[in-house]
C-alpha positions as CSV (number, residue, x, y, z in Angstrom):
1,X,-11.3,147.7,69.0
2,X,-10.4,151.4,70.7
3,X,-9.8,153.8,67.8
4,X,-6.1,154.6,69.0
5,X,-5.2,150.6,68.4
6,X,-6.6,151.0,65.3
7,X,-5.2,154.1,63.9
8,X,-1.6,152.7,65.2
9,X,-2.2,149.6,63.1
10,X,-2.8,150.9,60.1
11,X,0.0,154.3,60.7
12,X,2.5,151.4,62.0
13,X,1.6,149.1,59.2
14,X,1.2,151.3,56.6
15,X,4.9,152.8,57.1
16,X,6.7,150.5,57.7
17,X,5.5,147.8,54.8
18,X,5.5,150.5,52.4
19,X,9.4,151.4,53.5
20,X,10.0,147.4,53.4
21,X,8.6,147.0,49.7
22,X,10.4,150.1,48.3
23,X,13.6,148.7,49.7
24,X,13.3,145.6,48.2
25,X,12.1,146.6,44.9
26,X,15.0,149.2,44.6
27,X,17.0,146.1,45.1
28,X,18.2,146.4,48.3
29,X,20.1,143.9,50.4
30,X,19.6,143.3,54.4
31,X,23.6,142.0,53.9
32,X,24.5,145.2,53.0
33,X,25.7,148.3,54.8
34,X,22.3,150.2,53.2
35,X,20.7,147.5,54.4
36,X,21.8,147.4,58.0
37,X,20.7,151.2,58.0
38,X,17.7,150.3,56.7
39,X,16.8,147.6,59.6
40,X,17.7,150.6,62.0
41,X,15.6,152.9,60.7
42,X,12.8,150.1,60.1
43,X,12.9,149.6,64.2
44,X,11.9,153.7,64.6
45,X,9.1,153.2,62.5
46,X,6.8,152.4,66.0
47,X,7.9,155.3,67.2
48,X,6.9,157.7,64.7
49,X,3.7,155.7,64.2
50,X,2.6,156.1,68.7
51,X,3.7,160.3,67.8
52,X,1.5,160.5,64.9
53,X,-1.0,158.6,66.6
54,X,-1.3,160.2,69.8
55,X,-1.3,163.7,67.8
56,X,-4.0,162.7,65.9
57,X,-5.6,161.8,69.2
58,X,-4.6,165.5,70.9
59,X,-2.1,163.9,73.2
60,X,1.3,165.0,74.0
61,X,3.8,162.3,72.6
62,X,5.8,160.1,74.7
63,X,2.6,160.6,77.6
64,X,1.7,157.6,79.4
65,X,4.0,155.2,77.5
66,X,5.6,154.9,80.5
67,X,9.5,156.5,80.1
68,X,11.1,156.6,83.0
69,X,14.4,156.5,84.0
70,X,14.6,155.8,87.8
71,X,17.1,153.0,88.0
72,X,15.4,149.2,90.1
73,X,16.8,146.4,90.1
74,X,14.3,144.8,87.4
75,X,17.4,147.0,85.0
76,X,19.7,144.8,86.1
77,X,17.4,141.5,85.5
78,X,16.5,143.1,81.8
79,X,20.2,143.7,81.3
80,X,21.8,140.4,82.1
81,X,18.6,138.0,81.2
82,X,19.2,137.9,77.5
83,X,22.4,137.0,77.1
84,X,21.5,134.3,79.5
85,X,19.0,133.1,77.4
86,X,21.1,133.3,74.0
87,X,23.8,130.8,76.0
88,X,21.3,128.6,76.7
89,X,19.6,128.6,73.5
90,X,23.2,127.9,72.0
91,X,23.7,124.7,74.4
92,X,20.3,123.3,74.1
93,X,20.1,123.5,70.4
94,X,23.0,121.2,70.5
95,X,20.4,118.9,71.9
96,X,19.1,118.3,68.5
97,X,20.0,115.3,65.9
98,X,22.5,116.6,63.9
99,X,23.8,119.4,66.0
100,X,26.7,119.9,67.9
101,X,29.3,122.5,69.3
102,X,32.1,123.5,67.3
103,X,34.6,126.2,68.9
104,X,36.3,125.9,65.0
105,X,32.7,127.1,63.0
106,X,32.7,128.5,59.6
107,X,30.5,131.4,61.2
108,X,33.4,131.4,64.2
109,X,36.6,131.6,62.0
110,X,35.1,134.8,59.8
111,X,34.3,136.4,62.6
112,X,38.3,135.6,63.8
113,X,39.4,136.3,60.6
114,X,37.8,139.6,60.4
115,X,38.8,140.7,63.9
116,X,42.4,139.9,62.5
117,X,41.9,142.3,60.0
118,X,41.7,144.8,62.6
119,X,45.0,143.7,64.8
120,X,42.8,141.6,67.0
121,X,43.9,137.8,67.7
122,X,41.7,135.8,69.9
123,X,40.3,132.3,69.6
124,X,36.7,130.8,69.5
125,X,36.2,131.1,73.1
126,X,37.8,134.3,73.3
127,X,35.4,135.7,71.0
128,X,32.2,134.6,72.5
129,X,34.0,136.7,75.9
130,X,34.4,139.9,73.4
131,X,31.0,139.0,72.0
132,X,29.0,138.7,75.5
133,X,30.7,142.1,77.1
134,X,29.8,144.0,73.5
135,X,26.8,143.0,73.7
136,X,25.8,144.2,77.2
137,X,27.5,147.7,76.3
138,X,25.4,147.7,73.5
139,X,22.5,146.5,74.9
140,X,22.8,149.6,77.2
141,X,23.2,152.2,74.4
142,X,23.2,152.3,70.8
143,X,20.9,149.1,70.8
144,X,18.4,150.4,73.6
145,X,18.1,153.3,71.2
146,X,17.0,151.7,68.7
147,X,15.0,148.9,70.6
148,X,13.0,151.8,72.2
149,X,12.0,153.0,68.8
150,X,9.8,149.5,69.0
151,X,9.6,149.2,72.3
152,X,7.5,152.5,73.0
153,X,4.9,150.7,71.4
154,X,5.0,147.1,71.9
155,X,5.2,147.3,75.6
156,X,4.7,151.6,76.1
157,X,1.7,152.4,73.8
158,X,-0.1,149.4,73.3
159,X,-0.6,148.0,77.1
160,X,-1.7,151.0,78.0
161,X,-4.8,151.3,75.1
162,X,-5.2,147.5,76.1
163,X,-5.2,148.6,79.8
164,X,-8.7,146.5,80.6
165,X,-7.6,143.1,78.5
166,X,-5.6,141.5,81.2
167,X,-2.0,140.4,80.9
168,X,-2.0,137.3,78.7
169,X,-4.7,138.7,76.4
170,X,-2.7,141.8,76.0
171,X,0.6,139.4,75.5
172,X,-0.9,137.6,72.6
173,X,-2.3,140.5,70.4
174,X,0.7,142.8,70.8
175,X,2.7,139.5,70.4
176,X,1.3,138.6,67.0
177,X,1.2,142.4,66.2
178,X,4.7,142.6,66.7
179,X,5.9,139.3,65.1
180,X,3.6,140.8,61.8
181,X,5.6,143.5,62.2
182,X,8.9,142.3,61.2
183,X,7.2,140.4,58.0
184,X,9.1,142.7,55.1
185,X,12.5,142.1,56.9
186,X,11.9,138.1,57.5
187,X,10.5,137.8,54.1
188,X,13.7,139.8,52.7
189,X,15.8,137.0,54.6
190,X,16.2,138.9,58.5
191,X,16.7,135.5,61.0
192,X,15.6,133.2,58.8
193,X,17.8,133.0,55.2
194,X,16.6,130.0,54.2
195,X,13.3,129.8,55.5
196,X,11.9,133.4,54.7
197,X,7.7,132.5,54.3
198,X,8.0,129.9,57.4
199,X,10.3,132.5,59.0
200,X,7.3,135.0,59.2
201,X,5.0,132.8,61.4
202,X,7.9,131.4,63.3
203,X,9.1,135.3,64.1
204,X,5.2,135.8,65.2
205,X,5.6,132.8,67.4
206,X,8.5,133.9,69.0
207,X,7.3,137.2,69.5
208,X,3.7,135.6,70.9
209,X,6.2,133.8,73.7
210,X,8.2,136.5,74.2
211,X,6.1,139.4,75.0
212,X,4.6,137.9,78.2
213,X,8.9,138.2,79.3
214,X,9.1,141.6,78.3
215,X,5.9,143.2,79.3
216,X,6.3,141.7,82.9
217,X,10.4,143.5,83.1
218,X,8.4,146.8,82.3
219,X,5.5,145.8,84.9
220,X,8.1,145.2,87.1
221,X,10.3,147.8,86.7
222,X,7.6,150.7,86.0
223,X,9.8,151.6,83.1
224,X,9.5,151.1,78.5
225,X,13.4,151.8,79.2
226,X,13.9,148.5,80.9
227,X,12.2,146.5,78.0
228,X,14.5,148.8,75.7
229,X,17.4,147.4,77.3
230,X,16.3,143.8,77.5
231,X,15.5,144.2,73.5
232,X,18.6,145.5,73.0
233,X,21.0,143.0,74.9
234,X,18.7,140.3,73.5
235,X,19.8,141.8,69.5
236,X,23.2,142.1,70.8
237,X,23.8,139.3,71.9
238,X,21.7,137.0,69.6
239,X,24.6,135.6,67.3
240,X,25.8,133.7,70.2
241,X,23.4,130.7,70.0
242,X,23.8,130.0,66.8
243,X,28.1,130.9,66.2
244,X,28.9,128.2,67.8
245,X,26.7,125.6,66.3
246,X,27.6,122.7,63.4
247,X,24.6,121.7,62.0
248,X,20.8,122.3,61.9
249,X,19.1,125.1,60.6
250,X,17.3,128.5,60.9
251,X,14.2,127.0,61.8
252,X,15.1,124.8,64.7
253,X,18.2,126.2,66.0
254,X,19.3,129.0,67.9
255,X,16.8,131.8,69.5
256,X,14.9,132.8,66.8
257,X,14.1,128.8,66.0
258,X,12.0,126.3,68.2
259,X,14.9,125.9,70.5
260,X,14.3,129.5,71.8
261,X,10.2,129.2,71.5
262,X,11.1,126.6,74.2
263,X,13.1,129.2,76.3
264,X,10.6,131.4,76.4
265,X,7.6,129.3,76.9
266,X,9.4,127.9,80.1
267,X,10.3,131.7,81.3
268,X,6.2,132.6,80.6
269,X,5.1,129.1,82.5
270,X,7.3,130.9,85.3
271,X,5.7,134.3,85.0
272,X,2.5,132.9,85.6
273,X,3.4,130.4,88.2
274,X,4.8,134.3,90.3
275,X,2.2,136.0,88.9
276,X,-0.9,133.3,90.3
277,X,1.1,133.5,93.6
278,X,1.3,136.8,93.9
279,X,-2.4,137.2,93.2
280,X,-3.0,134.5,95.9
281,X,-1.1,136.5,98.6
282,X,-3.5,139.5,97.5
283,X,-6.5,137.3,98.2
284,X,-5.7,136.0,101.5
285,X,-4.6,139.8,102.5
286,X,-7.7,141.1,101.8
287,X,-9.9,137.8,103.2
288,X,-7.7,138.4,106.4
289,X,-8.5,141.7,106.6
């Protein structure tokens, strides 16, 4: 294993589940306001551990991690994929025994009821409008901020110390890396309340499938930023698949459960599907030449 993967691990590691085990044993409370500054800060931790490690290593920080802000069109792609995906997740999870869409949800009327609070009256439908246009704002901003605190290493640092692995290999190490990752906030009840210990292997799982999508945007794009806002549109926008829903559960439904493993596995058969064509086309270039 290179030395910089390994000093990484155990910096990135090392942070972030000693910051998740002092939280928890100081009582805190992912629900809370403390708690949602905590998950923030929790999503920097990457970033501070690819600056420590490349000064340990004599490198500038942020070199070769691939930050770059010349605007593609793979940013608009990054940008409007997710929430895609998070409507879809929400339609096909009502697919499943049991579940089916309800405009009326309990999760649906306290979000209403708390917009009310605020002067705002909408319906069910009117707040999955308010909920998709947030979340692409966000997704462009506040939430790429903080997704790029991962992101600079899960698809910036990483791929390029895994530079001679190839593209899947490289997608299933940082994949399980990154799914280990969020362990302390899964295990503290982050995506899956009532499932923490499965939720862990399920969040690596997700993250296994959904690494090949992201580290082919910032292939694509030549850019961590556009994996950054792909991250942060996917966060934003996450609720959607499961607000909607009556029945099921944590494990099953919504993005984070099977139904989104599903998603993802279908968006990585297409990947490689373009990405053995493309190779193909390479081939018969160079045989014709």
């Amino acid at each position: 294993m290179d030395k910089k993967l390994k000093v990484f691990l155990y910096v990135c590691f090392g942070i972030s589940f000693i910051a998740g085990g002092a939280f928890h044993f100081l009582g805190g409370d992912l629900s809370s306001a403390s708690g949602m500054f905590f998950a923030s800060a929790y999503m920097l931790i990457p970033l501070i551990s690819v600056i420590i490690t490349q000064l340990i290593f004599g490198e500038k920080p942020f070199s070769d991690v691939g930050v770059s802000f010349k605007i593609n069109k793979w940013w608009i792609v990054a940008w409007l994929l997710m929430p895609v995906v998070n409507i879809l997740a929400m339609f096909a999870s009502t697919l499943l025994p049991g579940v089916s869409l309800d405009p009326n949800s309990e999760l649906v009327r306290l979000a209403i009821a708390d917009m009310s609070t605020k002067g705002l009256e909408i319906d069910g439908w009117g707040l999955l409008a308010i909920t998709i246009v947030g979340s692409l704002f966000a997704g462009f901003t506040i939430n790429a901020f903080f997704a790029f605190g991962e992101e600079i290493a899960w698809r910036g640092f990483l791929p390029r110390v895994m530079s001679d692995w190839g593209f899947w290999k490289k997608s299933l190490v940082i994949g399980i890396v990154w799914g280990f990752w969020h362990a302390p906030l899964i295990l503290m009840g982050h995506n899956y309340p009532d499932h923490p210990i499965a939720g862990v292997f399920m969040m690596v799982l997700l993250c296994v499938v959904m690494t090949p999508v992201f580290l082919y945007l910032r292939e694509k794009s030549g850019s961590t930023m556009v994996a950054a806002i792909a991250h942060g549109t996917l966060n934003g926008s996450a609720g959607i698949s499961v607000l909607y829903l009556a029945g099921g559960n944590d494990l099953l439904c919504g993005t984070t459960g099977l139904v989104g493993i599903m998603i993802f596995i279908i968006l990585d058969l297409l990947i490689y599907i373009l990405k053995k064509k493309i190779n193909s086309i390479h081939v018969g270039t160079e045989i014709a030449s």
